[in-house]
C-alpha positions as CSV (number, residue, x, y, z in Angstrom):
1,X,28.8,56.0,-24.2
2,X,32.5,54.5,-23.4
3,X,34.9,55.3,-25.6
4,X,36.1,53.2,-28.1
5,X,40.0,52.8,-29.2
6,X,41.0,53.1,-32.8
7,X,43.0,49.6,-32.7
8,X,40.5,47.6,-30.3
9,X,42.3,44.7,-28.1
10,X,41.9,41.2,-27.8
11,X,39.3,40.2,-25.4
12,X,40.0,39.2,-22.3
13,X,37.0,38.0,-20.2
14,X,35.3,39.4,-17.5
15,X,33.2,37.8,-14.2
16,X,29.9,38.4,-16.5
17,X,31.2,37.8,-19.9
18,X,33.5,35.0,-19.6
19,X,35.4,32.6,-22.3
20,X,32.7,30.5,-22.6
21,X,29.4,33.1,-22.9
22,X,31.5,34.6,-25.6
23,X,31.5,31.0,-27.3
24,X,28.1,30.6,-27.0
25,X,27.4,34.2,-28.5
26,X,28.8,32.8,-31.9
27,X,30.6,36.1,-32.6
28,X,31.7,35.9,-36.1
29,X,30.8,32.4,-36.2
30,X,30.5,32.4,-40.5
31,X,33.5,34.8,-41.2
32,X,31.5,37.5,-42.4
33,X,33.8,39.9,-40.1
34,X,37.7,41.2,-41.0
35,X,39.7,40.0,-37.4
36,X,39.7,43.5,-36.2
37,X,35.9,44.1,-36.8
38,X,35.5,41.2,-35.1
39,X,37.8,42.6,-31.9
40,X,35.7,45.9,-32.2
41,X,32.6,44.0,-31.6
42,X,33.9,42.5,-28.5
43,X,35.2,45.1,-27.0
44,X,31.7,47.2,-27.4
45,X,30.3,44.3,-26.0
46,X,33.1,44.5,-22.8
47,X,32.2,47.8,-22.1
48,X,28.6,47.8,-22.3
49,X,28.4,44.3,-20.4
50,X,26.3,45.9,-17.9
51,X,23.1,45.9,-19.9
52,X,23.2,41.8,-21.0
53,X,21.7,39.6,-19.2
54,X,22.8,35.8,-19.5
55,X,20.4,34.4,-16.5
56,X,16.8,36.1,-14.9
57,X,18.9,37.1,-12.2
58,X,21.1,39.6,-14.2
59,X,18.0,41.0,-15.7
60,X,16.8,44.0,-14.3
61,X,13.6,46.7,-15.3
62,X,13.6,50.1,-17.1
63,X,14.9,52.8,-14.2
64,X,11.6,54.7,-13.5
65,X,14.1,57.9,-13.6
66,X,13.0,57.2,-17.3
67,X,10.1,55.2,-17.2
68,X,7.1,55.4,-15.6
69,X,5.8,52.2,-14.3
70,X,3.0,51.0,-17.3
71,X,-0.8,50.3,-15.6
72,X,-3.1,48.8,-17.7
73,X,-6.0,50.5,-17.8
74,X,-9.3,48.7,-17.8
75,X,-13.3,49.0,-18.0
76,X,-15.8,47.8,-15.6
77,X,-17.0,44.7,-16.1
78,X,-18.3,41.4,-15.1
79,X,-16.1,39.5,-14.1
80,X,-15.6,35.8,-14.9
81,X,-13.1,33.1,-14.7
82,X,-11.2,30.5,-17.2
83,X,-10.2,27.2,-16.5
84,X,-6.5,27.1,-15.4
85,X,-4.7,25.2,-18.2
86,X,-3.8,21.9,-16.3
87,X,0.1,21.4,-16.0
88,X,1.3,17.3,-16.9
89,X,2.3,15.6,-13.5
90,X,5.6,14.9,-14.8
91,X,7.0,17.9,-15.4
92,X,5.3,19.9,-12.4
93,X,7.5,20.2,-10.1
94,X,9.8,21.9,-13.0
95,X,7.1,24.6,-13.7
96,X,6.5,25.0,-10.5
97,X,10.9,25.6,-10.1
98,X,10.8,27.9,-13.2
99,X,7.4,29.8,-11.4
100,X,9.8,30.6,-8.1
101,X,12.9,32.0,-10.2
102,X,10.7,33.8,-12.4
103,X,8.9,35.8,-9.7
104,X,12.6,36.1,-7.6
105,X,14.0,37.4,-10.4
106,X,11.2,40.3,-11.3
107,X,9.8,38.9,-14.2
108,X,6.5,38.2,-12.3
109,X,4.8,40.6,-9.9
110,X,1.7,40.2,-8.2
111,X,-1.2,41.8,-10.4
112,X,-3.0,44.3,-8.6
């Protein structure tokens, strides 16, 4: 783990975590934390910034150095079908967008 500095200092934004992702985190947003807790909590964030993920592109998978990849197992059986739940013309060409970045982006694979 990176080291962490007794007095921690004020943030100063990075490519990935920027002004405005730390405005939208809310850090400290109801005053529960003393200013320098709240400086500590940023600066843990800094350093570990590798491992968040702000977009499906910045998210990656478990290393399989750790992890082996999971397979479901299943039974035989017969196999049958379900009626695709129909998408509303108006918004299809949306879930069709959000389809394409999801599967870019790793979150979908091809079953096997």
């Amino acid at each position: 783990l990176p080291e962490l500095t007794p007095t921690p200092p004020e943030f100063t934004p990075t490519q990935k975590l920027s002004a405005d992702r730390m405005k939208q985190l809310q850090v400290n947003f109801n005053g529960f934390l003393w200013p320098e807790e709240e400086k500590l909590f940023m600066q843990v964030l800094r350093l570990n910034e590798a491992a968040l993920a702000f977009t499906d592109q910045d998210r990656g998978t478990l290393s399989e150095e750790y992890f082996s990849p999971y397979i479901m197992p299943t039974v035989p059986h017969k196999a049958w079908v379900c009626k695709n739940i129909p998408i509303p013309p108006g918004i299809r060409e949306q879930v069709i967008e959000v389809l394409k970045q999801k599967i870019n982006a790793g979150v979908y694979e091809p079953s096997q």
